[in-house]
C-alpha positions in Angstrom: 12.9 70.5 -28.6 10.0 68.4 -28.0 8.2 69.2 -31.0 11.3 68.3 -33.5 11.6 64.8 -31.3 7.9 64.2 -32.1 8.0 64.7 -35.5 10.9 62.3 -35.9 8.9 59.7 -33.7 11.5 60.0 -30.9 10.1 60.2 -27.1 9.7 63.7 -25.9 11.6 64.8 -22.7 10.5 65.3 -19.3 13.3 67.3 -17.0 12.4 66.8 -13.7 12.9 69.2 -10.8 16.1 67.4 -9.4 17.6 67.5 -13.3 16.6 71.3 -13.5 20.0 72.8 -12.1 22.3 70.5 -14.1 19.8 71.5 -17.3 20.9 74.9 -16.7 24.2 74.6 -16.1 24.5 73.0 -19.2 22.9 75.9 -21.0 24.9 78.6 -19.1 28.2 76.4 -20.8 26.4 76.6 -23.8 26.0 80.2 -24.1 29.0 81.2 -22.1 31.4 79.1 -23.7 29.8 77.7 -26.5 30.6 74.0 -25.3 27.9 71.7 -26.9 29.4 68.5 -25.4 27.7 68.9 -22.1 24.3 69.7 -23.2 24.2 67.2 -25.6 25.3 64.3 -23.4 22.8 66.0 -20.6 19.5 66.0 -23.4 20.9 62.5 -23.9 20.7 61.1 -20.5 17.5 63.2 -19.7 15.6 61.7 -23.0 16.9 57.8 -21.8 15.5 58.5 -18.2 12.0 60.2 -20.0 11.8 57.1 -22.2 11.9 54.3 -19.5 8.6 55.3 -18.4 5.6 53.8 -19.7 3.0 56.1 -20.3 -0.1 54.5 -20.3 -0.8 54.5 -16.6 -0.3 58.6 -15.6 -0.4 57.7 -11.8 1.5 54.8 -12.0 4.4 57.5 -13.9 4.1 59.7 -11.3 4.7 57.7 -8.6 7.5 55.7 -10.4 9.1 59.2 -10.7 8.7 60.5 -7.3 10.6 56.7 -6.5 12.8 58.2 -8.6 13.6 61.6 -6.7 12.3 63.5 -9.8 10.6 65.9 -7.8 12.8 66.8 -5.3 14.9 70.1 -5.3 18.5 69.5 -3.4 21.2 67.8 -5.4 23.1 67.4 -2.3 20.4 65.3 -0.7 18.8 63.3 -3.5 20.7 61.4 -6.5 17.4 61.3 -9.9 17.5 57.6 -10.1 16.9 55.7 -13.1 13.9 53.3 -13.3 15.9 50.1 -13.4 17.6 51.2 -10.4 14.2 50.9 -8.4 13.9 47.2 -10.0 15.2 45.5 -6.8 13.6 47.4 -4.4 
């Protein structure tokens, strides 16, 4: 996947731990069911969240993700936040 967004130029995507379990419940639809819809609008929303980041700075990413809850595990505890959302904090 992230190959065919680099050749078009696009940012590649980064699915963070908290993101994992919705990835793959996405797929599981996908294979199951064949429902595209959910995947699609999931790769859409992951890809967004990847491409707020600016890269240059690797530390300042990571910590700007962990901010972010990317790296946490439990759904039920943690919400992945966007970037903008940690604007006002």
């Amino acid at each position: 996947m992230n190959a065919e967004l680099s050749i078009v130029n696009a940012c590649r995507m980064i699915v963070p731990t908290l993101f994992r379990e919705e990835y793959l419940d996405c797929l599981r639809v996908l294979t199951r069911q064949g429902k595209l819809e959910p995947f699609i609008s999931a790769m859409q929303k992951i890809q967004q969240w990847t491409a707020a980041f600016d890269y240059t700075d690797l530390d300042r990413v990571i910590e700007q993700m962990k901010a972010c809850n990317a790296f946490e595990k439990s759904r039920r505890q943690y919400q992945l936040l966007n970037l903008s959302d940690l604007a006002g904090s």
